[in-house]
N, CA, C and O atoms as CSV, one atom per row, in Angstrom:
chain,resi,resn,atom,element,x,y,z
A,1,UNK,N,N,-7.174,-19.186,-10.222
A,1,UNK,CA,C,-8.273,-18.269,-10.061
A,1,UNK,C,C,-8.263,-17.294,-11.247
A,1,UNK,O,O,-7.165,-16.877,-11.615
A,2,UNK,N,N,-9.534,-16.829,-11.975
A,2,UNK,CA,C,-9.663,-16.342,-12.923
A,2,UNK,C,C,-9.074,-14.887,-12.618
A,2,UNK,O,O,-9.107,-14.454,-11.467
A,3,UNK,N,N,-8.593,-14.220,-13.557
A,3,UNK,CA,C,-8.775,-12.922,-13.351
A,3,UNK,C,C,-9.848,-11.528,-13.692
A,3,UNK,O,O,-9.903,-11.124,-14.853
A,4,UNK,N,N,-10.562,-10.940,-12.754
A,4,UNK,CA,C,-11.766,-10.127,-13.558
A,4,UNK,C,C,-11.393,-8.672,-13.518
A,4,UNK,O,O,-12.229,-7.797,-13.744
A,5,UNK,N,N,-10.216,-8.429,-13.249
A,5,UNK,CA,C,-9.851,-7.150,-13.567
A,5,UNK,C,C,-8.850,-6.833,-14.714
A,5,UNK,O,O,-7.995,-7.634,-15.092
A,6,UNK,N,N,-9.007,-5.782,-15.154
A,6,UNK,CA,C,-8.797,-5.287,-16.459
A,6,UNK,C,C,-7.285,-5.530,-16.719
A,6,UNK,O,O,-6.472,-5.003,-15.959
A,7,UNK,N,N,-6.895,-6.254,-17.692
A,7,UNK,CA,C,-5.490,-6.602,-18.087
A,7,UNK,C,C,-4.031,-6.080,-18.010
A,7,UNK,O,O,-3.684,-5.121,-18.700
A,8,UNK,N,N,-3.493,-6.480,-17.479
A,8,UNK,CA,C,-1.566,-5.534,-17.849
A,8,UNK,C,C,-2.172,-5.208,-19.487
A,8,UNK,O,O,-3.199,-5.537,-20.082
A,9,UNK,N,N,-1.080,-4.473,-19.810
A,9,UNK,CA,C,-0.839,-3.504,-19.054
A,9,UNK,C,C,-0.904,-2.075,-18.820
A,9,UNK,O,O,-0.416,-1.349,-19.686
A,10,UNK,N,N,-1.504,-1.475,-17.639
A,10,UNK,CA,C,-1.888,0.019,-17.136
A,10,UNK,C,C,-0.884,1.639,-17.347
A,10,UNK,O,O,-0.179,2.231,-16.530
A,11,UNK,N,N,-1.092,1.840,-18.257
A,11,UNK,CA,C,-0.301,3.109,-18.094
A,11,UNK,C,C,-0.968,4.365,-17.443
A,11,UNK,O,O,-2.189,4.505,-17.370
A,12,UNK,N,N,0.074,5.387,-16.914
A,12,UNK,CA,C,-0.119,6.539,-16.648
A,12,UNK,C,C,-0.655,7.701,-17.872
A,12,UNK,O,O,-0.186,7.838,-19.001
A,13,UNK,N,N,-1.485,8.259,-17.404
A,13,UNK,CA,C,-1.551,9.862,-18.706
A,13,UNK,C,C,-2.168,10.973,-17.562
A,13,UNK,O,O,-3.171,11.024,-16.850
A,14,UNK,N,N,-0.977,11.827,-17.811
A,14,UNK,CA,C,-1.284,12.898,-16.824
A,14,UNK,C,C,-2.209,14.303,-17.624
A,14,UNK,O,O,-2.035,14.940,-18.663
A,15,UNK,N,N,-2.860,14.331,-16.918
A,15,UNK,CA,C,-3.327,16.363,-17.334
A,15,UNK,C,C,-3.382,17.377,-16.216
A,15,UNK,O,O,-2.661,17.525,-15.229
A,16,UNK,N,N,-4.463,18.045,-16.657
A,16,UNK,CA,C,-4.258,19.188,-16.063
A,16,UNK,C,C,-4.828,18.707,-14.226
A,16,UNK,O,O,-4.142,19.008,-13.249
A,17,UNK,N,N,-5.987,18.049,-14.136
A,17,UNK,CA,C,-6.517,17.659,-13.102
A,17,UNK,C,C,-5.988,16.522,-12.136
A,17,UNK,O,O,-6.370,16.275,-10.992
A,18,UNK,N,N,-4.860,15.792,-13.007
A,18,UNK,CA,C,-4.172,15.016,-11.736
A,18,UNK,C,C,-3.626,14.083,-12.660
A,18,UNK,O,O,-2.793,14.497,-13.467
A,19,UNK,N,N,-4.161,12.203,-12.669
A,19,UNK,CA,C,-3.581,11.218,-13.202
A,19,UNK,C,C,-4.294,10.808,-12.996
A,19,UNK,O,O,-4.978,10.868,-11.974
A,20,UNK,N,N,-4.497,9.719,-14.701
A,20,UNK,CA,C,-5.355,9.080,-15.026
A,20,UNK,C,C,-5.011,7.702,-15.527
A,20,UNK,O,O,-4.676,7.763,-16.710
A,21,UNK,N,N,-4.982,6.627,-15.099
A,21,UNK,CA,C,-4.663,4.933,-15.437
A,21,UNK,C,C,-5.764,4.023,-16.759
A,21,UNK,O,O,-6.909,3.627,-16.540
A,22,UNK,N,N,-5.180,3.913,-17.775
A,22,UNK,CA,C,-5.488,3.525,-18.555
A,22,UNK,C,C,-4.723,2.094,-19.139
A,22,UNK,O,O,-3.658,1.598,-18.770
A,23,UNK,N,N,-5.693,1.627,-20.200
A,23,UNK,CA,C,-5.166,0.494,-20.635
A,23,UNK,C,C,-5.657,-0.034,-21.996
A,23,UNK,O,O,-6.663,-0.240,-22.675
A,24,UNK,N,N,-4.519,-0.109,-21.969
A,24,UNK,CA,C,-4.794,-0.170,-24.504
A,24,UNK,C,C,-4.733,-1.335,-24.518
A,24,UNK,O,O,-4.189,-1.953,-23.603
A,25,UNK,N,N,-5.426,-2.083,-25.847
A,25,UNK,CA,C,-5.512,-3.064,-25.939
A,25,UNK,C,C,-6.193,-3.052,-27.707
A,25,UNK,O,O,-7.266,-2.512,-27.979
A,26,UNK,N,N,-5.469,-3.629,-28.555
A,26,UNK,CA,C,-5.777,-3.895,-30.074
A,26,UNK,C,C,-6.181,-2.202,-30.491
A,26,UNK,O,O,-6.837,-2.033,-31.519
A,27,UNK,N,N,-5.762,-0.967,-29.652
A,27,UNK,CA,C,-5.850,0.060,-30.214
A,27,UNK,C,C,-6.979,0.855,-29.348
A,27,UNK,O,O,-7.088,2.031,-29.000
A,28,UNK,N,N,-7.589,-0.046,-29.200
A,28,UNK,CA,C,-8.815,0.353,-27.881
A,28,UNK,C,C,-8.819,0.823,-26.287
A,28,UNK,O,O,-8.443,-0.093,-25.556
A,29,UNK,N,N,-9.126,1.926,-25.658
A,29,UNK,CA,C,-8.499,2.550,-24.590
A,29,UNK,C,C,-9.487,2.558,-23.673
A,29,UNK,O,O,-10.620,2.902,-24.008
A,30,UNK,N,N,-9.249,2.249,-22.624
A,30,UNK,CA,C,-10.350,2.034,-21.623
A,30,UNK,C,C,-9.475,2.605,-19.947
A,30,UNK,O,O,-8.354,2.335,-19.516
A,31,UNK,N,N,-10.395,3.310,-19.471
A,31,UNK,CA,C,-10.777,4.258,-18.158
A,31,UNK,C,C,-10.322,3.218,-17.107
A,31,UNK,O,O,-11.101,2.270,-17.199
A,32,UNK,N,N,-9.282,2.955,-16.026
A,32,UNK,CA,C,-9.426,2.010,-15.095
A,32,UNK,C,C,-9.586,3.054,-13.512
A,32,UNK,O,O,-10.390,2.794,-12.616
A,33,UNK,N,N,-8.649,4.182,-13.502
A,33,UNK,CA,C,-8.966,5.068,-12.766
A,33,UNK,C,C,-8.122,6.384,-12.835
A,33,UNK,O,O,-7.170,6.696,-13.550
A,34,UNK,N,N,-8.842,7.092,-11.782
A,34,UNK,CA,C,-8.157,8.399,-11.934
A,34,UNK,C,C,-7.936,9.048,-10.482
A,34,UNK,O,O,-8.621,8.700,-9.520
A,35,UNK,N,N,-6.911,10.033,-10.398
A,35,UNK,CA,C,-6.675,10.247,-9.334
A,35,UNK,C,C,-6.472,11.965,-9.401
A,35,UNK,O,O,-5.593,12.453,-10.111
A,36,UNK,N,N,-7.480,12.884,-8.497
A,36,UNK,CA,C,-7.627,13.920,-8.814
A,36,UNK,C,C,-6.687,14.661,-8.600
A,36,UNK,O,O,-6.238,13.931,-7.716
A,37,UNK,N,N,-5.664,15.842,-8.638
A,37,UNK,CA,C,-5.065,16.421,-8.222
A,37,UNK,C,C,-5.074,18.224,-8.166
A,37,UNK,O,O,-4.592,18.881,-9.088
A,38,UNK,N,N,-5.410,18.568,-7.504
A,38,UNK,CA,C,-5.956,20.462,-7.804
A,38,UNK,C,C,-4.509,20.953,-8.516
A,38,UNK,O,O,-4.548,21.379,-9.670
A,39,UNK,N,N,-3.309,20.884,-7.832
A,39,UNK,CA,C,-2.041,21.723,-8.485
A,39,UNK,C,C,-1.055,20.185,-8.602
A,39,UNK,O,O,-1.225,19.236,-7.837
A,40,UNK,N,N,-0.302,20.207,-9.424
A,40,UNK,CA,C,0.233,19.095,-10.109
A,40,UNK,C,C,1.777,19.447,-9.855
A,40,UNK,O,O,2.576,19.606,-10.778
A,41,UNK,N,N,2.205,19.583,-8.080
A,41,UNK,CA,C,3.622,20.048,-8.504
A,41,UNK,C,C,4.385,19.131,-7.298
A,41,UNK,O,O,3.972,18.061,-6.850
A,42,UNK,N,N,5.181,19.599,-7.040
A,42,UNK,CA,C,6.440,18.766,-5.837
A,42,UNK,C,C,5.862,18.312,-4.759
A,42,UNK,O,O,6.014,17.144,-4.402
A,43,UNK,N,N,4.876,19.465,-3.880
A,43,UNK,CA,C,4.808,19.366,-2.613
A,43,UNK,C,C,3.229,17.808,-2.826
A,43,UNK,O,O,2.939,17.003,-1.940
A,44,UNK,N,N,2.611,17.886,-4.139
A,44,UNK,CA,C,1.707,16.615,-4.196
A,44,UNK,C,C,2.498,15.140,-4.499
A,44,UNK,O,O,1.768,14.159,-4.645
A,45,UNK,N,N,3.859,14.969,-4.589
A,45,UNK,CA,C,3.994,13.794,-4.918
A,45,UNK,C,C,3.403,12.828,-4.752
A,45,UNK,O,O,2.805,12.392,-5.735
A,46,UNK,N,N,3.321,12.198,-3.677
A,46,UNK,CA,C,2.603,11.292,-3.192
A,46,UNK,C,C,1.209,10.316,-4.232
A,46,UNK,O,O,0.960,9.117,-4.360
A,47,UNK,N,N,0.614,11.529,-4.768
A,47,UNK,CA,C,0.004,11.414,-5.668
A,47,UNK,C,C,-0.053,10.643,-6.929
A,47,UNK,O,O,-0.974,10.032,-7.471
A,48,UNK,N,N,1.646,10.911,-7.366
A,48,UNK,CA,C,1.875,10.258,-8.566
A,48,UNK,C,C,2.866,9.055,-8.167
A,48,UNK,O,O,3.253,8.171,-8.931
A,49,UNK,N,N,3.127,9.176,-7.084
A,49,UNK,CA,C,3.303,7.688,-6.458
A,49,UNK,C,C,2.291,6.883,-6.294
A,49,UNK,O,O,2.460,5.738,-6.715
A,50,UNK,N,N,1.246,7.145,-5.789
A,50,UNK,CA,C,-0.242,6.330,-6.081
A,50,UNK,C,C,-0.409,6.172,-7.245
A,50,UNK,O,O,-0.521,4.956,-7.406
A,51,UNK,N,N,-0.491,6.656,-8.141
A,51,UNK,CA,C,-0.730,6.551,-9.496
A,51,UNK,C,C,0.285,5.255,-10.375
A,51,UNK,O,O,-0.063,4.281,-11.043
A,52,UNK,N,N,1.655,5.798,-9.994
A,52,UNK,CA,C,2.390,4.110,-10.289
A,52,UNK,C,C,2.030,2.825,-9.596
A,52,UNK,O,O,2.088,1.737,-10.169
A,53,UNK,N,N,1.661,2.980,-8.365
A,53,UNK,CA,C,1.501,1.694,-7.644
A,53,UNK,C,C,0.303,1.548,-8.491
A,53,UNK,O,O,0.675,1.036,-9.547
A,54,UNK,N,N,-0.774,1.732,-8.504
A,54,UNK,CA,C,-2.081,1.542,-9.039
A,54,UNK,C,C,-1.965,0.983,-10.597
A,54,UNK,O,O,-2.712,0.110,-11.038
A,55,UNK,N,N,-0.836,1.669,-11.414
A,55,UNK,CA,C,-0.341,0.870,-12.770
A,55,UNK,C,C,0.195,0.413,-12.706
A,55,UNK,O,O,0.377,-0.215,-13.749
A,56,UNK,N,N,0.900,0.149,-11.866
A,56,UNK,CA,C,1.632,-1.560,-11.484
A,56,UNK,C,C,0.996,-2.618,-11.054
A,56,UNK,O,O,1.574,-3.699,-10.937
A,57,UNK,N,N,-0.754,-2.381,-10.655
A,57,UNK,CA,C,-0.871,-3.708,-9.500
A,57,UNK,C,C,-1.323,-4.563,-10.318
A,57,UNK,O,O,-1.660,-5.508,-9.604
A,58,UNK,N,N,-1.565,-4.848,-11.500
A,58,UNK,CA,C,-1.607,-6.192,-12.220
A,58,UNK,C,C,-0.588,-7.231,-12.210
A,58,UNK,O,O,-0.706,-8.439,-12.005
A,59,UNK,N,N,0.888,-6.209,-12.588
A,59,UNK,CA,C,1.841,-6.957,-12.891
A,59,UNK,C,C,2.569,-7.638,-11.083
A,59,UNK,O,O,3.203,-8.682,-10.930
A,60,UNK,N,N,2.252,-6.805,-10.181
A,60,UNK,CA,C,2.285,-7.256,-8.394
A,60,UNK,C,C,1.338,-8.109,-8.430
A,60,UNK,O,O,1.700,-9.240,-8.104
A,61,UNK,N,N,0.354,-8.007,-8.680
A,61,UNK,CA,C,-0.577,-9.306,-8.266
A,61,UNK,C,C,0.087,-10.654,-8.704
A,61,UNK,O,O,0.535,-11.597,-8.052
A,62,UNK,N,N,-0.014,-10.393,-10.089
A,62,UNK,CA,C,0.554,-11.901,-10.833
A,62,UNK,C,C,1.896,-11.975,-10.481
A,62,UNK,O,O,2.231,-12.976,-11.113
A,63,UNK,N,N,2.672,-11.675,-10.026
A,63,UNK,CA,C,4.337,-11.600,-9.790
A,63,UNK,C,C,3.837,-12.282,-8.470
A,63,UNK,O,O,4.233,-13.447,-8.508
A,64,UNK,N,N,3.090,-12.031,-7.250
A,64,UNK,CA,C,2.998,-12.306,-5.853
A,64,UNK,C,C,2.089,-13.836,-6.264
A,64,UNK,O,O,2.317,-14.777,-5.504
A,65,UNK,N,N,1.382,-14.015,-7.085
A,65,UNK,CA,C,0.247,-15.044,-7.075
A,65,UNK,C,C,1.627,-16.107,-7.474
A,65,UNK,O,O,2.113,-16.946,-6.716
A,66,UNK,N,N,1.981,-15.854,-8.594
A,66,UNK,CA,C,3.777,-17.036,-8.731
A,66,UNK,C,C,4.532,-17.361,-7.495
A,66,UNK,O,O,4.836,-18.464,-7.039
A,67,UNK,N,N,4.779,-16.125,-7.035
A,67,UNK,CA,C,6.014,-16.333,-5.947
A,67,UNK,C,C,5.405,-17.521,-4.739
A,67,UNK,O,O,5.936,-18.543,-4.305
A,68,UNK,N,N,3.789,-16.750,-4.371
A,68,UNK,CA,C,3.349,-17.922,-3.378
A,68,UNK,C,C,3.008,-19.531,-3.753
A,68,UNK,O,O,2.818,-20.468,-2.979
A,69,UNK,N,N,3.003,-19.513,-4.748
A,69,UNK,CA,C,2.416,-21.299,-5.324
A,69,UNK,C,C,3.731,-21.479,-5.380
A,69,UNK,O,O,3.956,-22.438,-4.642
A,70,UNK,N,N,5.091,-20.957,-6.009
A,70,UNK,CA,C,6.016,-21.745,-6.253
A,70,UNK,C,C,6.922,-22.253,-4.948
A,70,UNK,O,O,7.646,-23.246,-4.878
A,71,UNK,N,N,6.552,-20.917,-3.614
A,71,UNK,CA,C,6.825,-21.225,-2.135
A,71,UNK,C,C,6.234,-22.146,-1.853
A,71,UNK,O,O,6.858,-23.105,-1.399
A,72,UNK,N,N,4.541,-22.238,-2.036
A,72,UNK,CA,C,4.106,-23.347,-1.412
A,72,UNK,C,C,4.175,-25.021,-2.192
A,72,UNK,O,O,3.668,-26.059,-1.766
A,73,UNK,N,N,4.952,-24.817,-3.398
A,73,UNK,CA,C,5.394,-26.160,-3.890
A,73,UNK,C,C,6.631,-26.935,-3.640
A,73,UNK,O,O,6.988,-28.104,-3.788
A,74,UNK,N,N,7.087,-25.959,-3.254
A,74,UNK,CA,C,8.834,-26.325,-2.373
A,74,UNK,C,C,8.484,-27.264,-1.333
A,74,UNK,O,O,7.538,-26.791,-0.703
A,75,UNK,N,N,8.905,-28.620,-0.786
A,75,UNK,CA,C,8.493,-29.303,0.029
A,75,UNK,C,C,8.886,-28.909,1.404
A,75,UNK,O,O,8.470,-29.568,2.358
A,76,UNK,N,N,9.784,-27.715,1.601
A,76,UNK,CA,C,9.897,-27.359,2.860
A,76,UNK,C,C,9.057,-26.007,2.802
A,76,UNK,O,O,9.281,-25.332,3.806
A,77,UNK,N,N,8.283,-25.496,2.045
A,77,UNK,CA,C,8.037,-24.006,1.948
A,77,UNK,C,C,7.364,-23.899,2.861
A,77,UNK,O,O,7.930,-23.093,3.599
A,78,UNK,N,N,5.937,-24.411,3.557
A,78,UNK,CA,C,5.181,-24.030,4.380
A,78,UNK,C,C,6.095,-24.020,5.892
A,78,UNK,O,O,5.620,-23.430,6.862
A,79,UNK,N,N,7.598,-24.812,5.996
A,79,UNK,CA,C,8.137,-24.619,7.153
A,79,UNK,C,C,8.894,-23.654,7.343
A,79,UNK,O,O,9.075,-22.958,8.342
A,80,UNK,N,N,9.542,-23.625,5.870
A,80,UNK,CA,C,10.276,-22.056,5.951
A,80,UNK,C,C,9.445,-20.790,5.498
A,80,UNK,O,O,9.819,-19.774,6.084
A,81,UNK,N,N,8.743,-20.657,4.890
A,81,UNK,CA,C,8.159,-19.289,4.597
A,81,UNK,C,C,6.401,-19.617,4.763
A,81,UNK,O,O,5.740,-19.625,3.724
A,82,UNK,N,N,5.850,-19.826,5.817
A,82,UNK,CA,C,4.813,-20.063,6.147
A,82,UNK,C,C,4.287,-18.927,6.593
A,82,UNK,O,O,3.080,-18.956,6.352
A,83,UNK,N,N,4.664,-17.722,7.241
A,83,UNK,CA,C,4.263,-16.588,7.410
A,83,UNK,C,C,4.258,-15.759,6.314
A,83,UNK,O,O,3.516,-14.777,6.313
A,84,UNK,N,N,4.979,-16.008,5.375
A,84,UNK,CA,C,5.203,-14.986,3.973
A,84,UNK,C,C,4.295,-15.615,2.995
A,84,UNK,O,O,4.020,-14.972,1.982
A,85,UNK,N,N,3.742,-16.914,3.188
A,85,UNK,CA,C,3.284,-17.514,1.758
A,85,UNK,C,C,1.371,-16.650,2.511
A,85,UNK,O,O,0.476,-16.177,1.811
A,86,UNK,N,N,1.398,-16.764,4.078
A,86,UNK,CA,C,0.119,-16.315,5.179
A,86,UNK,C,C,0.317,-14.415,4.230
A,86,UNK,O,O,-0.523,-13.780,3.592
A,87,UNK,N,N,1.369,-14.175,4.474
A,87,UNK,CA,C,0.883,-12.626,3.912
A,87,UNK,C,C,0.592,-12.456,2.852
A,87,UNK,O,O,-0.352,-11.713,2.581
A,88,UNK,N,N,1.525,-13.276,1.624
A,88,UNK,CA,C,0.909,-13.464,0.597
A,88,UNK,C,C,-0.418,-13.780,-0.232
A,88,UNK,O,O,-0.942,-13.504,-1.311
A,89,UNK,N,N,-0.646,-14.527,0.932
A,89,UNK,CA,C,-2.266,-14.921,0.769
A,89,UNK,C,C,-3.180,-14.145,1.079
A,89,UNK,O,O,-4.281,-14.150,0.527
A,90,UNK,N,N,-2.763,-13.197,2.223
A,90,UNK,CA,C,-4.070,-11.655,2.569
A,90,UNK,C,C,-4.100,-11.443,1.745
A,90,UNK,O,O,-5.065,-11.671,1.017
A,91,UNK,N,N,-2.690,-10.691,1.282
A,91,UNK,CA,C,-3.015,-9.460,0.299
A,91,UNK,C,C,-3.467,-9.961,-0.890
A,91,UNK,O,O,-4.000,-8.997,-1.439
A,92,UNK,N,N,-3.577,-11.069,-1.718
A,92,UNK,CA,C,-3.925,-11.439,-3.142
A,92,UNK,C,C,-5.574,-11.560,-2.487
A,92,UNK,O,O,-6.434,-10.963,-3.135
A,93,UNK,N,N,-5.917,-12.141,-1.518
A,93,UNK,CA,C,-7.639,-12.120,-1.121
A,93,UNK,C,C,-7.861,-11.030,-1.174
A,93,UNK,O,O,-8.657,-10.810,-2.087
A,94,UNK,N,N,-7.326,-9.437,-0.218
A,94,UNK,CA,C,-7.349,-8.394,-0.567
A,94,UNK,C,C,-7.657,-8.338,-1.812
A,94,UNK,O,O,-8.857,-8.292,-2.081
A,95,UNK,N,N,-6.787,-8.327,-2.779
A,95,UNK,CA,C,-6.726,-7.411,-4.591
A,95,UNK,C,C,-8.157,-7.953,-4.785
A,95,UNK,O,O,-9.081,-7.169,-5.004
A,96,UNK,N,N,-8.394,-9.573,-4.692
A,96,UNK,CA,C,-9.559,-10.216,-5.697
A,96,UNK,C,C,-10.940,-9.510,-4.305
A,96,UNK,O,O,-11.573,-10.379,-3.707
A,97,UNK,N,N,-11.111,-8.640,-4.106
A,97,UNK,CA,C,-12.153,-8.386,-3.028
A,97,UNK,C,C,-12.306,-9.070,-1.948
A,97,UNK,O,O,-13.438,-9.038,-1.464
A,98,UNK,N,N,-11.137,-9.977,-1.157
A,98,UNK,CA,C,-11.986,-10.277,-0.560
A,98,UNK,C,C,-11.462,-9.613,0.831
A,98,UNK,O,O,-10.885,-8.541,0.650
A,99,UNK,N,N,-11.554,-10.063,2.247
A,99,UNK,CA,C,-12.042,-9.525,3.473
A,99,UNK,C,C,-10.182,-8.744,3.526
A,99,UNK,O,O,-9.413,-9.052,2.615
A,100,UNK,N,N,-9.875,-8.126,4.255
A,100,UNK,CA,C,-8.747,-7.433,4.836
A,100,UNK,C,C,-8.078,-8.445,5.319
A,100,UNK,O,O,-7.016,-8.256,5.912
């Protein structure tokens, strides 16, 4: 399956208003998202924990999209990890839009 979201890989750049996810490419910088924050201190962590997961989920997607094809190529995989290759499969329908 193709991929239509914006390439690994996503870095963090923080300012004054919170964290912002970006992604360079041949020198060129492009907006993927941002995450607002009013005061930028301890009691918001959470925040900049969202902010890593969110610049990580390229490299989770494609890490989870491997793990399940190479489970489901194992000739016992669907007997042994048939519920994990099933979760695996939400959540990657999840990332690419599709239903919950």
């Amino acid at each position: 399956m193709k991929n239509t979201h914006t390439p690994a890989p996503w870095r963090i750049e923080i300012n004054d208003t919170g964290f912002r996810i970006t992604h360079s490419d041949s020198g060129l910088r492009s907006h993927v998202a941002t995450l607002h924050e009013a005061a930028l201190c301890e009691e918001h962590g959470d925040t900049f924990a969202n902010a890593n997961l969110i610049a990580a989920a390229p490299d989770l997607l494609s890490a989870l999209e491997t793990l399940a094809s190479r489970m489901t190529e194992n000739p016992d995989g669907m007997e042994l990890y048939g519920d994990w290759i099933a979760m695996a499969d939400e959540a990657i329908a999840k990332a690419r839009g599709g239903q919950e």
